[in-house]
Structures are given as structure tokens and as C-alpha cells.
C-alpha positions, -999 to +999 in steps of 0.1 A: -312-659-665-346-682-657-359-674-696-351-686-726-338-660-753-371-670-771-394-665-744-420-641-756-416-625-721-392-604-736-410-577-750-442-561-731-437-526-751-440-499-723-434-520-692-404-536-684-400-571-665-372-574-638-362-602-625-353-612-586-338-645-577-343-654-542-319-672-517-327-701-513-350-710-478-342-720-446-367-738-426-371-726-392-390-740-364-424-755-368-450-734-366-468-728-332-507-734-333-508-707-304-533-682-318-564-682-302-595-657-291-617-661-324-643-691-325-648-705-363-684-716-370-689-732-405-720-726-419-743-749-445-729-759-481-744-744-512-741-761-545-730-734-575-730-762-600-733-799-603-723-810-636-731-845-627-697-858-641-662-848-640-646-823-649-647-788-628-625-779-600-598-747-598-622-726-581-617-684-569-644-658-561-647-623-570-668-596-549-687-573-576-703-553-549-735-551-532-740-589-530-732-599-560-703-626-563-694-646-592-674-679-583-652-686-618-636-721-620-621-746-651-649-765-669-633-800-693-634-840-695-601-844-676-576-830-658-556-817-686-578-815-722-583-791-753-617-783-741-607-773-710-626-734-707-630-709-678-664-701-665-684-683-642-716-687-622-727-657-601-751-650-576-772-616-566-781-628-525-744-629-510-742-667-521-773-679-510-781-689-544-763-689-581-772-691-621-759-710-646-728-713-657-716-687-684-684-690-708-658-668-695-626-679-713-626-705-745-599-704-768-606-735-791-585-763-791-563-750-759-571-758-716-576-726-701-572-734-664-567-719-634-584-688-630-577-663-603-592-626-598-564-596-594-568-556-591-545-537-613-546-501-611-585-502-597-597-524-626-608-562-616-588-584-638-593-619-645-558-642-645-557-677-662-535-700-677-535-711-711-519-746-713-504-758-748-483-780-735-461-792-705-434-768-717-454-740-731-479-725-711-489-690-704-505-667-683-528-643-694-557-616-685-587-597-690-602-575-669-635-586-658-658-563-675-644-562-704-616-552-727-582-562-742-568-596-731-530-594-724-507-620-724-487-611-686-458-642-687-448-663-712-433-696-717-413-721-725-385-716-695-352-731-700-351-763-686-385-768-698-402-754-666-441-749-666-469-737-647-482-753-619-508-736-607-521-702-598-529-685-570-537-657-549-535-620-559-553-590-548-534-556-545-548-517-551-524-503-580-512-542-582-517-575-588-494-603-576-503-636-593-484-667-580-477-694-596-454-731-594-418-725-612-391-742-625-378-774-607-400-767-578-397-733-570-420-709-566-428-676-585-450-649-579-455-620-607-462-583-592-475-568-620-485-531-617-490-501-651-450-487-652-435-526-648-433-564-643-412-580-616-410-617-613-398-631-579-379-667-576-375-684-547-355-723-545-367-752-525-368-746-492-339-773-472-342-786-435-312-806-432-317-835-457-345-827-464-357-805-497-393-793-497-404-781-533-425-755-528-459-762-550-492-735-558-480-706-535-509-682-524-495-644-517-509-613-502-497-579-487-510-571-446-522-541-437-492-529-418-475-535-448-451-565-456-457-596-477-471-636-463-465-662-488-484-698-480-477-727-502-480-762-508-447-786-507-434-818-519-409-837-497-382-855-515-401-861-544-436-867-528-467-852-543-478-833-505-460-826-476-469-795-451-480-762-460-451-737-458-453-697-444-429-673-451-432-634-445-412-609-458-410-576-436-396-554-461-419-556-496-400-589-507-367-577-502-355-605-476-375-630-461-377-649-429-374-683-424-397-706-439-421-726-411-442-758-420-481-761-404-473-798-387-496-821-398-514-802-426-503-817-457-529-799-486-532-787-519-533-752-537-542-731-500-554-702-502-548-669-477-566-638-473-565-611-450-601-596-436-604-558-428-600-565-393-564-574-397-566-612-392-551-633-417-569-669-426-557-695-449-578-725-461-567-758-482-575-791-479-563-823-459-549-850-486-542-875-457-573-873-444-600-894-457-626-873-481-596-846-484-617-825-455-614-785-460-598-770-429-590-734-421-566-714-397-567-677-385-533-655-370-538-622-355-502-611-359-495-614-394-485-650-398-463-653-365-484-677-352-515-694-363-549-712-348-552-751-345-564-758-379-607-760-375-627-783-396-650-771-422-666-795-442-661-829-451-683-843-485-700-876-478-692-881-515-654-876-508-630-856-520-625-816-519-604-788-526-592-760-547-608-730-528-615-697-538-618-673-504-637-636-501-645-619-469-685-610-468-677-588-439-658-585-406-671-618-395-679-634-425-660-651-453-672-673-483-651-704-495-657-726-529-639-760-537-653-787-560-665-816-548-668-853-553-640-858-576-645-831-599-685-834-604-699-803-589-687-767-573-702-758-541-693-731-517-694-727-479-702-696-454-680-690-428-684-668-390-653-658-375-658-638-345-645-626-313-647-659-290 
């Protein structure tokens, strides 16, 4: 059993939470940058919100319809603080321009961090985490125009697990909210009206090797099946490669896991476009300025695009991306900037080559 008998995860009244641990990974062959056919044009940066000092990064974007976007992300002094709060700009021209920031989450004296935008049942829902401590955090929503907050997943974890991040999410009837686990695994949380089922999944191993898999990002293809991309530690290093795993069979069994060679970022993000072609975006830690890249498939994460450069500040240092598709050829990507001062976000053309 992952929880602890105190876990306030035990009780969610109606709904009931069932639990599914995963074997552990196997590492497959590299992935093959093979994918080609599309041509990615990046477009000009817009700046959302320049604070002017740290600290705002954790960016995601939500689509409210007929232009209107709102680009949420975590608002404090430092990386982890009690006045850590979630807000929102939005804009009404498909991005071309954006308000000021508004208060979306403060609960006084706790860092809410890490918001991320899920559908449940039809109804836009807004997912953060509210961090106590190392070993208590939770994860908890709202839908986004209004109503009841609810507290989906509670810790502390035996073993004194916590919340790494969260990520991806975006399901009709369901939304699956991802998040870092206990001792390096990862999680991800499909949470739908009639129940709750939490997924485990170990460390992946390649021969000595143990990859910890950090700040997964999940989402469901249109011929159905699940693609899981992730973030990884190597043997106790902060970033290796970004990992891929698919699941053919709604989560049931899984593939072998596959590392992008030479991408080593943070907290990627994947989403798939109407047209059927998967992209995922994170940054490049071992590249100077932390550069954003981003990489296309066209057959549901078999095989990917050489990662194409997107933007690279002058001022240095990127990442944490929110992702929306404007249209079949169009997608929208935020990150913060310049250690943590400002939020900006970048258009995208992906098109037939």
C-alpha cells in the first residue's frame, strides 16, 4: 500500500480511489529522430508579465474560446515560500497581447504552486498544489469559473514522499493530472465523476543504470491509447534525457521506455493537435540559456522529429511551458524567463513541409 493509514486520501465520499502499481520499466532502444514532413517556424516572443524580479515561473495555458486564453502560473519571492499564490493573466487577441495579472489561488501562509488546466466531465478545472511541507503537500481543484474547491490527493505518503511537480492533463469525461511520486517514480491521477485511480510506475533500469523518472506530462491519442513523456534523473543527477513510454491498452501494460538522446530538460510538456500529430516541448539544461526546443511524431510517439529550436533569451534561462494548439497549424507555448523575472509566451507554425 503507497499511503499512509492517515492519508486523508482515504475518504472522497461517493468516489472511490483505486490504486495500480506498475512494473517497473525497461528501457528500450533510443529513440529514433526519424519523423519528418512538417517544417517548424517559431514565431516572435510576447511578454505576459515582467515582474521585474524573481519569483514567477510554473507556467500552463487554458483556451476559453474565441481568442481568449489565460496563461496561469506561480507568483512568490523564491522557489519554495508562504506567499507563493497562483495567478492568471489573460488575453482577448489569440495572445497578441495580455492584462494584468489577477489572483487565482491564495491560501495565506501556504505556496500554491504548480498549476495545470484539466476537463472533468465538460467543466474546465484548475489543478494546483498546495505545499505545507516537504512531506505534506496536496493537490487540489477548482473549476475555472467558479465553484467548490476539492481537495483530489492527499499527502503525507509513507516514506515521506512528496510532490514534485504537475503536469499535463486534458481528457473529455476526465482529467489525468501527473505528478513526481515517491522515491522517484512517477504518478499520474485519472480522476473522472464515479472514481479515482492512481497509477505508479518505478524507475525505469538500463543495465546499471536507474533513471528516476521526474515531472511526467500525459495525454490520451486520438486512436486511443495513452503517451507518457517525462523528465529523469540518472543515478542521482538532477537531468538526464527525457523518457516516452506509450501504453496501447488505456494503461493496462506499457511498452518499453525510450530516452530522446541528447535532450536532457525539465518539466516537458506534450500535446496532441486535431490533426493527430503529437508535439512535446521542454527546455535544454545543458545548453547555455536553457534554450526551449520542441519535437513533433506523426505516429503516436513511435518516432519523433530532430528536436527544432525555438527560442533562446539573451537574458538566459527558460522553461516551464504551458502548450495550447490555436489551430491545425498553430500552437502557443509560455515559459518564464530570465531566472524567474517575467512570463512570456511564443507562437508556433507547424505545417505540412
Amino acid at each position: 500500500m503507497i499511503f499512509g493509514a492517515n492519508s486523508p486520501i482515504a475518504a472522497f465520499g461517493a468516489r472511490t480511489l483505486v490504486e495500480h502499481m506498475l512494473d517497473p520499466l525497461t528501457i528500450g532502444a533510443d529513440i529514433q529522430f526519424t519523423a519528418t514532413g512538417l517544417t517548424v517556424t517559431p514565431g516572435t516572443p510576447v511578454t505576459v508579465y515582467d515582474k521585474g524580479e524573481p519569483y514567477v515561473a510554473f507556467t500552463t495555458l487554458d483556451d476559453r474560446g474565441n481568442g481568449v486564453y489565460r496563461c496561469y502560473f506561480r507568483n512568490g519571492v523564491s522557489h519554495i515560500d508562504a506567499s507563493g499564490k497562483i495567478q492568471y493573466s489573460q488575453s482577448a487577441d489569440y495572445g497578441a497581447t495580455w492584462g494584468a495579472p489577477v489572483d487565482a489561488i491564495d491560501t495565506i501562509g501556504v505556496d500554491d504552486r504548480d498549476p495545470v488546466v484539466g476537463v472533468i466531465s465538460g467543466v474546465s478545472s484548475l489543478f494546483w498544489v498546495r505545499y505545507l511541507s516537504e512531506t505534506a503537500m496536496q493537490i487540489f481543484s477548482v473549476p475555472v469559473d467558479g465553484g467548490a474547491v476539492s481537495n483530489v490527493f492527499g499527502y503525507p505518503l509513507e516514506g515521506g514522499a512528496y510532490v514534485t511537480s504537475l503536469g499535463g492533463c486534458c481528457d473529455n469525461g476526465a482529467a489525468i493530472v501527473s505528478y513526481g511520486g515517491p522515491n522517484g517514480t512517477a504518478g499520474w491521477l485519472v480522476t473522472m465523476v464515479a472514481h479515482r485511480d492512481v497509477y505508479w510506475m518505478p524507475p525505469a533500469v538500463y543495465g546499471a543504470d536507474i533513471y528516476r523518472i521526474y515531472e511526467p506530462s500525459i495525454l490520451r491519442v486520438i486512436g486511443g491509447g495513452l503517451v507518457v513523456v517525462a523528465r529523469t534523473g540518472l543515478n542521482g543527477t538532477a537531468v538526464g534525457p527525457l523518457l516516452c513510454l506509450r501504453s496501447l491498452d488505456n494503461g493496462a501494460t506499457w511498452g518499453n521506455a525510450q530516452l530522446f538522446p541528447g535532450f536532457k530538460g525539465t518539466a516537458p510538456i506534450v500535446l496532441c493537435l486535431s490533426t493527430g500529430t503529437l508535439i512535446v516541448v521542454s527546455n535544454k539544461v545543458d545548453v547555455g540559456g536553457r534554450p526551449i526546443y520542441l519535437s513533433y511524431s506523426t505516429d503516436d510517439g513511435a518516432t519523433w522529429s530532430t528536436p527544432t529550436f525555438i527560442v533562446n533569451p539573451a537574458d538566459s534561462d527558460s522553461g516551464y511551458c504551458g502548450l495550447i494548439e490555436v489551430d491545425s497549424t498553430h500552437v502557443l507555448i509560455s515559459y518564464y524567463v530570465n531566472y524567474y523575472h517575467y512570463i512570456r509566451v511564443i507562437p508556433v507554425t507547424i505545417e505540412s513541409a
